[in-house]
C-alpha positions in Angstrom: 28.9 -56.1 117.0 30.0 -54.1 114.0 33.5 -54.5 112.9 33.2 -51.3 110.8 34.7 -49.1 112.8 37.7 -51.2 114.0 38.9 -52.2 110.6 39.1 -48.6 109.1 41.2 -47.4 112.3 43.2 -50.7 111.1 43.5 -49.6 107.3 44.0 -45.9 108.7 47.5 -47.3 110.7 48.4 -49.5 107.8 48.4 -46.5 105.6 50.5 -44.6 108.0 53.6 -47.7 106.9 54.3 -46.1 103.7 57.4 -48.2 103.2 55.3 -51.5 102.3 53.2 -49.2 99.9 53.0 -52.0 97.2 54.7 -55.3 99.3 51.7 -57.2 100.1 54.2 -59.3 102.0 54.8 -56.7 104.5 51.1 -55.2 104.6 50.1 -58.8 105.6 53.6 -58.8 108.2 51.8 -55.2 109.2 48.1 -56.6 109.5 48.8 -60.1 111.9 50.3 -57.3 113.9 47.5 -54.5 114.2 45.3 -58.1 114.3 47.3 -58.8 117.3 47.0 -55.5 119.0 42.9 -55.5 118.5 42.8 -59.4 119.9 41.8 -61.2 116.9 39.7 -61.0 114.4 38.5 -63.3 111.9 40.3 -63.2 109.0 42.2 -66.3 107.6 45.8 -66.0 109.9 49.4 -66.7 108.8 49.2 -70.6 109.7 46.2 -71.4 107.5 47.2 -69.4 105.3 50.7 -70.9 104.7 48.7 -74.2 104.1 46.4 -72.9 101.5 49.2 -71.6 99.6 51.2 -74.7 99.6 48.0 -76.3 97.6 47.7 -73.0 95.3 51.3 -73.8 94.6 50.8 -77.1 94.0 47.9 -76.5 91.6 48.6 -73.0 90.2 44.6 -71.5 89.6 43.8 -69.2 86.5 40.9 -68.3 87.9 40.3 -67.9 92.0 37.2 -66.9 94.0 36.9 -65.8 97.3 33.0 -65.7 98.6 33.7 -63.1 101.9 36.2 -60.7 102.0 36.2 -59.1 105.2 39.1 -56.4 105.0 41.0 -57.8 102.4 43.9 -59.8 104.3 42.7 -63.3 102.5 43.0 -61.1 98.8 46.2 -60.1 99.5 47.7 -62.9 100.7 46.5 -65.3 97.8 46.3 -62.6 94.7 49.6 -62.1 96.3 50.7 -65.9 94.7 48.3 -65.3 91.8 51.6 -62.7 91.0 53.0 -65.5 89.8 50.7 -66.9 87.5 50.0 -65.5 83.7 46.9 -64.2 82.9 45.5 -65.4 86.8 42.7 -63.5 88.3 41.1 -63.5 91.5 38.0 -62.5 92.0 36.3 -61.8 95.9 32.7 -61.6 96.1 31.3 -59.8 99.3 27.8 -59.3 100.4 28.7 -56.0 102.6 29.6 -52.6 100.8 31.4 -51.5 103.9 33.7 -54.7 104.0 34.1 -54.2 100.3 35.1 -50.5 100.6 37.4 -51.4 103.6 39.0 -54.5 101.6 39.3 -52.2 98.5 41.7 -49.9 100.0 43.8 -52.4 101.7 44.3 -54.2 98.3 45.2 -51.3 96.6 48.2 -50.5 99.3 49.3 -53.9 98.8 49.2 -52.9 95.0 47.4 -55.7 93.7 44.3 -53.6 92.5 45.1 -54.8 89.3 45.2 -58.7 89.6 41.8 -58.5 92.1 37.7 -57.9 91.4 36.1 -57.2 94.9 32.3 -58.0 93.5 29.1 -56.5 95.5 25.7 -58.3 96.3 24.3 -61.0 97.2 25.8 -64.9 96.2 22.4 -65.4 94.1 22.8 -62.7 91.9 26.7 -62.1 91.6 27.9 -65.6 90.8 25.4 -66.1 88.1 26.6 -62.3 87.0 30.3 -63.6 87.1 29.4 -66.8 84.9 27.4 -64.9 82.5 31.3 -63.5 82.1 33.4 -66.2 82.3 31.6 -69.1 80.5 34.1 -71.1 82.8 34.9 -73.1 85.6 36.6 -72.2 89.0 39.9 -73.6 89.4 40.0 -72.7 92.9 37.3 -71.0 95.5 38.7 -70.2 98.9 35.0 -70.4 100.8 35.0 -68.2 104.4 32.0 -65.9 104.5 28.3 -66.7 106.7 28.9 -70.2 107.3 24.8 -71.0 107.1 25.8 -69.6 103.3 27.9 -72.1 102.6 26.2 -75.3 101.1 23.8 -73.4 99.6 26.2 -70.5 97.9 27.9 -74.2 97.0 25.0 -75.2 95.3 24.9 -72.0 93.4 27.9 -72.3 91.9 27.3 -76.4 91.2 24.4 -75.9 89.0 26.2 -73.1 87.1 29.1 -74.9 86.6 31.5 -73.1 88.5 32.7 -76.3 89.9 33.9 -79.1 87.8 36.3 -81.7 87.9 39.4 -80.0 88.5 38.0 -77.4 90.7 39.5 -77.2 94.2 37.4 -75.8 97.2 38.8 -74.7 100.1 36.4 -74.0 103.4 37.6 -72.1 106.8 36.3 -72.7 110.1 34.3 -75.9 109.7 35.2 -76.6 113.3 35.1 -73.2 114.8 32.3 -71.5 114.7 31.7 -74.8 112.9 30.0 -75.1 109.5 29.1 -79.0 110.1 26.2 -78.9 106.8 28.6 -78.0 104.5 31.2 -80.9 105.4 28.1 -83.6 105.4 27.4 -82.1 102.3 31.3 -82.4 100.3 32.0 -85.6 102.3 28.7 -87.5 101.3 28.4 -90.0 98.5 26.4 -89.2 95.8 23.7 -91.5 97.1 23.6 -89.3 100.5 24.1 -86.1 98.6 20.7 -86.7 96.5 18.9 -85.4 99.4 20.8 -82.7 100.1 19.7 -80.7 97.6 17.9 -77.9 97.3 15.0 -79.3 95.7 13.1 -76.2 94.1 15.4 -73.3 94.1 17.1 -72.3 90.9 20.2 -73.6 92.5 19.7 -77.2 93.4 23.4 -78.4 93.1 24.7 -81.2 91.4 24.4 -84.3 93.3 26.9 -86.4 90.8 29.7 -84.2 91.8 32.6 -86.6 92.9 34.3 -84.9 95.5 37.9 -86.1 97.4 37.6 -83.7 100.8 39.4 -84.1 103.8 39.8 -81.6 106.8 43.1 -80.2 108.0 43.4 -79.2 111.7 44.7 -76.6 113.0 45.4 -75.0 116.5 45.3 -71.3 117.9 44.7 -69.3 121.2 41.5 -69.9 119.9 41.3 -73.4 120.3 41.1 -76.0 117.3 39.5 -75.1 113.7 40.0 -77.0 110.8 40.1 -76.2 106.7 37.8 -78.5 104.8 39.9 -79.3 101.4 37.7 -80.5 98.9 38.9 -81.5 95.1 36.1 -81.8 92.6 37.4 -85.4 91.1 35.1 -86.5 88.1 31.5 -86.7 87.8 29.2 -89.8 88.4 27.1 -91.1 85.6 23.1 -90.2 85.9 
């Protein structure tokens, strides 16, 4: 099922609420409710999102990723609380051009086109495109795109250094549809996590990556899902 043509008759109705023009509070108010209306979709929701940005709160990012950006309603919900922060910049990386395109235009009617980077292409070549321009770590990546993507987009951004001690991960629906490699993978010990790598590729990961991760629950009228919160912690001697 493409999603393509439901999300721009969504954009098409938010543009028609000229009054939030530049709230991203009330285009997200205006979103759950065209979400409603078309029966739910995927996209993050108020609840989880209320819990993700308690923890950006708690541990304001300068710089935040997003790998999957759908139409937007994640990037303007948390480069909404990026407002707050100097200099922060949040950056969404998307694999479709029409999600992109889609996302683009609801970000810029929330008017944060400014504070976000929606990025094109495929994980393997855009996250080694957006270190080759950072030279830095992640201090927070919000993880909800192909969930067979996730370890090994993970292991991209590992053996780049994206993630480092300090980094914060957050990863939707590791209960439903379920993304049950990528929790094996954060909750292992570095022992177990040795041969999860991805021996050969370019991108093996780091397997001396401490990680604290835990999973918060969370119910809907779509049954139980949960956010895997994962804190890179320190790094374990070779």
């Amino acid at each position: 099922m493409s999603y393509v043509p439901t999300l721009k008759a969504l954009v098409k109705k938010l543009e028609t609420h000229t009054r939030a023009r530049g709230n991203p509070k009330e285009v997200l108010a205006i979103l759950d409710t065209l979400v409603q209306e078309n029966g739910g979709m995927m996209n993050i929701g108020p609840e989880k999102g209320n819990i993700i940005k308690e923890i950006l709160r708690k541990n304001p990012p300068k710089t935040m990723i997003e790998l999957g950006c759908f139409f937007g309603y994640s990037a303007v919900m948390f480069a909404g609380e990026l407002q707050k922060v100097d200099g922060a910049k949040y950056t969404s990386f998307e694999l479709s051009e029409d999600f992109a395109a889609i996302s683009r235009r609801v970000v810029d009617f929330a008017g944060l086109s400014n504070k976000v980077d929606i990025v094109v292409g495929p994980a393997s070549k855009t996250l080694p495109e957006f270190w080759e321009r950072s030279k830095r770590q992640v201090d927070f990546a919000f993880i909800d795109h192909e969930k067979r993507a996730y370890v090994p987009d993970l292991q991209i951004m590992e053996s780049l250094g994206l993630v480092a001690p300090g980094t914060i991960l957050v990863a939707d629906n590791v209960i439903r549809p379920g993304a049950p490699e990528y929790i094996k993978y954060v909750e292992a010990s570095t022992d177990e996590r040795k041969k999860l790598l991805n021996v050969g590729s370019q991108y093996p990961g780091k397997w001396n990556l401490l990680y604290d991760s835990n999973q918060i629950k969370v119910s809907s009228g779509f049954g139980v899902d949960a956010l895997e919160v994962s804190k890179c912690v320190g790094v374990a001697e070779e």
